[in-house]
C-alpha positions as semicolon CSV with decimal commas, in nm:
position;residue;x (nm);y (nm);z (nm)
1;X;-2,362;0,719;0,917
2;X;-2,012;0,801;0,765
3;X;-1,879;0,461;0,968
4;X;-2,170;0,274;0,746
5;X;-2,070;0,413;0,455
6;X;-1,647;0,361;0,504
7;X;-1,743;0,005;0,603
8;X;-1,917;-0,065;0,232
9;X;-1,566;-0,040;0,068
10;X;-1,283;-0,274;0,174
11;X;-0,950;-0,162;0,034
12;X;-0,652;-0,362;0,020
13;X;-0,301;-0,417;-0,149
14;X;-0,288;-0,657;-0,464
15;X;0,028;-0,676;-0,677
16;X;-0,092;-0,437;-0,933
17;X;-0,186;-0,165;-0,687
18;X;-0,503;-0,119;-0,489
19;X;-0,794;-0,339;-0,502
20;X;-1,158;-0,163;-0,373
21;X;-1,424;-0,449;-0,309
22;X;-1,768;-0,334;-0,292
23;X;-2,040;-0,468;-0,070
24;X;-2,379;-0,460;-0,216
25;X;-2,551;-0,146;-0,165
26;X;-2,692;0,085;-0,407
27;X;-2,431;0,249;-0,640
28;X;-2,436;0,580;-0,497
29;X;-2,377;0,520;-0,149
30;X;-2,057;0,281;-0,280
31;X;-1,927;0,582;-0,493
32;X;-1,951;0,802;-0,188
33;X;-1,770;0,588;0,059
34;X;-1,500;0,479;-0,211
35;X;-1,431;0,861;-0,208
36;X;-1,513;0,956;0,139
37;X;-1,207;0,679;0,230
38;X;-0,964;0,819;-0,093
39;X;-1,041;1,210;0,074
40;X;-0,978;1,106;0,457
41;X;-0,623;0,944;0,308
42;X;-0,549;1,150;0,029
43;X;-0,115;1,106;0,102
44;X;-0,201;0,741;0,087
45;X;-0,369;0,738;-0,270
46;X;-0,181;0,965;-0,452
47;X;-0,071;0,826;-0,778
48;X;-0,219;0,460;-0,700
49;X;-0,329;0,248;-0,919
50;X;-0,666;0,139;-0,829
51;X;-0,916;-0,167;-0,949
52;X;-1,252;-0,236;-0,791
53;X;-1,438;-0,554;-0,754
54;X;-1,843;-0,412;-0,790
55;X;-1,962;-0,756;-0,759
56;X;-2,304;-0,782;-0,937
57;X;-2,339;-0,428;-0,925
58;X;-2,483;-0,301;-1,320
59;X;-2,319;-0,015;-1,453
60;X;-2,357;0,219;-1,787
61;X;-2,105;0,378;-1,939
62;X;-2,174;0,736;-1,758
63;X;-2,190;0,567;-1,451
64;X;-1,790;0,475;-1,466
65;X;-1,709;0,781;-1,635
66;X;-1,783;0,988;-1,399
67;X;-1,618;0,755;-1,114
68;X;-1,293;0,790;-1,325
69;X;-1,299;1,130;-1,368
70;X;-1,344;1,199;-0,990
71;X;-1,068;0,934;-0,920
72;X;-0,858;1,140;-1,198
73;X;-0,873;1,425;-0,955
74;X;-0,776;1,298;-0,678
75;X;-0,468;1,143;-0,916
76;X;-0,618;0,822;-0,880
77;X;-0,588;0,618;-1,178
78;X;-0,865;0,377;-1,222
79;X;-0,742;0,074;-1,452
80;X;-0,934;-0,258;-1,386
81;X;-1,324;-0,312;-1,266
82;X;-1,418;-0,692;-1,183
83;X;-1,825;-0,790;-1,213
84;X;-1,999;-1,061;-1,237
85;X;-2,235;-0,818;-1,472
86;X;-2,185;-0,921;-1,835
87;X;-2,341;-0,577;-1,859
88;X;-2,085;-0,366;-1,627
89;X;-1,830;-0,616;-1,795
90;X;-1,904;-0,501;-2,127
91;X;-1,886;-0,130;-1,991
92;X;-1,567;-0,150;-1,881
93;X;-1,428;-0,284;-2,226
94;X;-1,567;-0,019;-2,411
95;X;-1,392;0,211;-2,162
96;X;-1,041;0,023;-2,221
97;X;-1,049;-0,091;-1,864
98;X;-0,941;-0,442;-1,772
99;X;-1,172;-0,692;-1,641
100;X;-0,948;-0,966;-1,510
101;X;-0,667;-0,888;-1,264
102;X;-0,429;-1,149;-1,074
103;X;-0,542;-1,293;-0,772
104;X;-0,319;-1,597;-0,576
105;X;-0,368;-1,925;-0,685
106;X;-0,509;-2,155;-0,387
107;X;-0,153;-2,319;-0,302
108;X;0,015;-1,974;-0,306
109;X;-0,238;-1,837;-0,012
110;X;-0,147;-2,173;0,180
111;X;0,209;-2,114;0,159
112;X;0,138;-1,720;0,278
113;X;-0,101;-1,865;0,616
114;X;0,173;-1,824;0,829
115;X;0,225;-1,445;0,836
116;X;-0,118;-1,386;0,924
117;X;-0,246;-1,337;0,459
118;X;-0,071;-0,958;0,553
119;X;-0,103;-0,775;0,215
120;X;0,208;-0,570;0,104
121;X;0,170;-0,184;-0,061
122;X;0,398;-0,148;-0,388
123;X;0,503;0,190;-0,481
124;X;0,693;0,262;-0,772
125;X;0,825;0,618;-0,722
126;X;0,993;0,822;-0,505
127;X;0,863;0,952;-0,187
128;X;0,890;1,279;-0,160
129;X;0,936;1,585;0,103
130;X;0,569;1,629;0,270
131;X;0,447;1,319;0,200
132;X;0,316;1,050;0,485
133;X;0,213;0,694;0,369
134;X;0,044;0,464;0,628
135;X;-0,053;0,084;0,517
136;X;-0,193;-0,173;0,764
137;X;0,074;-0,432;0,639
138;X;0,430;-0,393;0,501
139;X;0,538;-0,165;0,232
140;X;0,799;-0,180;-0,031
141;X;0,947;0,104;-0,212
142;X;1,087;0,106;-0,538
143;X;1,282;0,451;-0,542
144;X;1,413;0,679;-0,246
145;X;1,232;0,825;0,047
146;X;1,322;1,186;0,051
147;X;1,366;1,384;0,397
148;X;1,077;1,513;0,531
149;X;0,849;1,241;0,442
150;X;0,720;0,959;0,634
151;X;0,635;0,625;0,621
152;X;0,411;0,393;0,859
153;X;0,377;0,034;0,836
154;X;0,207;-0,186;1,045
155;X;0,425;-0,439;0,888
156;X;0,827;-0,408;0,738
157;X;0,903;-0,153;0,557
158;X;1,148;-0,222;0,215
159;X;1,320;0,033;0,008
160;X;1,483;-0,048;-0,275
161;X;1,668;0,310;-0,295
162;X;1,793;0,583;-0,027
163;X;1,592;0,675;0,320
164;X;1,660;0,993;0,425
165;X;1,298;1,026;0,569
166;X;1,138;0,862;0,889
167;X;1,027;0,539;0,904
168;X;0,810;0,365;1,155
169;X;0,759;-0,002;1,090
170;X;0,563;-0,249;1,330
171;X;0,350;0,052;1,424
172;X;0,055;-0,104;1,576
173;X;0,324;-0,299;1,798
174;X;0,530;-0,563;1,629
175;X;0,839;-0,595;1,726
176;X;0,938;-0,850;1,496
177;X;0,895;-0,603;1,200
178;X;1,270;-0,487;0,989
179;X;1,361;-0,180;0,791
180;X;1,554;-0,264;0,518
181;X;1,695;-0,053;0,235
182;X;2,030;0,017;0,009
183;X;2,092;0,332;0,224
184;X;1,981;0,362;0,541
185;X;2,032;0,769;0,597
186;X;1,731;0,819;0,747
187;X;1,665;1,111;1,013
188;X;1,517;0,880;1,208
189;X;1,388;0,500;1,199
190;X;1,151;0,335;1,445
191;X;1,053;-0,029;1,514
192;X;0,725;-0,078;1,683
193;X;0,803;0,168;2,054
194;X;1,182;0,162;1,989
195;X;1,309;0,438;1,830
196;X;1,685;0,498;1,676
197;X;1,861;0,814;1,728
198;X;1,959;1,038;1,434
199;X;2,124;0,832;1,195
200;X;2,443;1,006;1,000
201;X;2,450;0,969;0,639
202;X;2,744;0,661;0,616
203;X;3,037;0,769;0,406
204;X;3,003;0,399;0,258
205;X;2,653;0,339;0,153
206;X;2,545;-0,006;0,183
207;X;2,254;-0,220;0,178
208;X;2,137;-0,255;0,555
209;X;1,825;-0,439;0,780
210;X;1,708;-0,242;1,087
211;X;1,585;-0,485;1,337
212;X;1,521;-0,525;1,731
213;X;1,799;-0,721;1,871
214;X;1,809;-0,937;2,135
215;X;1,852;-0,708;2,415
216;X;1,540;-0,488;2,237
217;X;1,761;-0,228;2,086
218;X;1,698;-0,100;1,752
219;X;1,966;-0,187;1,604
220;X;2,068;-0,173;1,181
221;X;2,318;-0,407;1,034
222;X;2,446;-0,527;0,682
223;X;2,191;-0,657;0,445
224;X;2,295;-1,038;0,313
225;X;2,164;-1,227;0,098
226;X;2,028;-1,533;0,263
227;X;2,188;-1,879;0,179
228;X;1,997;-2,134;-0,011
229;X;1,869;-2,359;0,191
């Protein structure tokens, strides 16, 4: 039953945050399998930035309320509900919400084909002490990952800051995954089953890519800027 449920929801990375699509089933059961999934990964949503796609689902004012307030709780912040409801539309204007959000024009998803449509998590803040993030695709940071917290990718993993924490990119395997950051202090840093050993803070911080190398070492090296082809 709770497999049903989780399978109603589809949650995935968009540019703006998180995007929930809904399958059609009644309302109730959707509500209680968006939350079911936001309670069984609660490090994962904290502080996202969520927007749901309800399909032709028709919803009143109370009916979102409520949804936002439980969201609110779980420091979800609910900011963008897509319908095809002129009703649940209207709704969602009157609640300030947005009803249009960016999706890839055709020619941009072509151009994306060849690393397999993977969807990439933003997060603007810094990861702190206690916290574990998993995504099924890469990640990208925008701040510092403190020690003591953890980060799992199934993709790369990109920080634009420090990592002090552990990071496992390529989890489910990939060996062709990188870790790449400004500072790469991190206790410890894994690609796929390779695993570095504890990395000293540098006395020269610099911008770095950890990679498997030819001979399947781990291995981290200086971050260039590619040249224009």
């Amino acid at each position: 039953m709770m497999d049903q449920l989780t399978s109603l929801v589809q949650i995935k990375g968009i540019r703006d945050g998180l995007l929930a699509t809904f399958a059609d089933a009644p309302w109730e059961d959707l509500r209680v399998a968006l939350l079911m999934q936001i309670d069984e990964r609660p490090a994962f949503f904290q502080g996202a930035r969520l927007a749901m796609d309800v399909g032709n689902q028709i919803l009143k004012v109370n009916d979102l309320v409520d949804l936002r307030d439980l969201l609110s709780e779980r420091n979800v912040s609910l900011w963008a509900v897509v319908s095809e409801s002129p009703t649940t539309e209207h709704t969602s204007q009157l609640l300030g919400l947005a009803t249009r959000i960016s999706k890839p024009r055709p020619e941009e998803r072509k151009q994306f084909a060849d690393v397999s449509d993977e969807t990439a998590l933003f997060i603007n803040k810094t990861i702190r002490s206690g916290t574990r993030i998993e995504f099924p695709g890469n990640i990208v940071v925008l701040g510092d990952v403190n020690p003591g917290s953890e980060i799992v990718a199934e993709g790369s993993v990109i920080v634009w800051g420090r990592v002090r924490g552990m990071i496992h990119a390529g989890a489910k395997g990939d060996r062709n995954a990188v870790i790449c950051a400004l500072d790469l202090s991190a206790t410890q840093l894994r690609i796929a089953d390779e695993v570095s050993a504890v990395l000293k803070p540098p006395k020269d911080p610099r911008p770095e890519i950890a990679s498997i190398n030819s001979e399947g070492r781990l291995q981290a090296e200086a971050w260039k800027q590619a040249n224009p082809s």
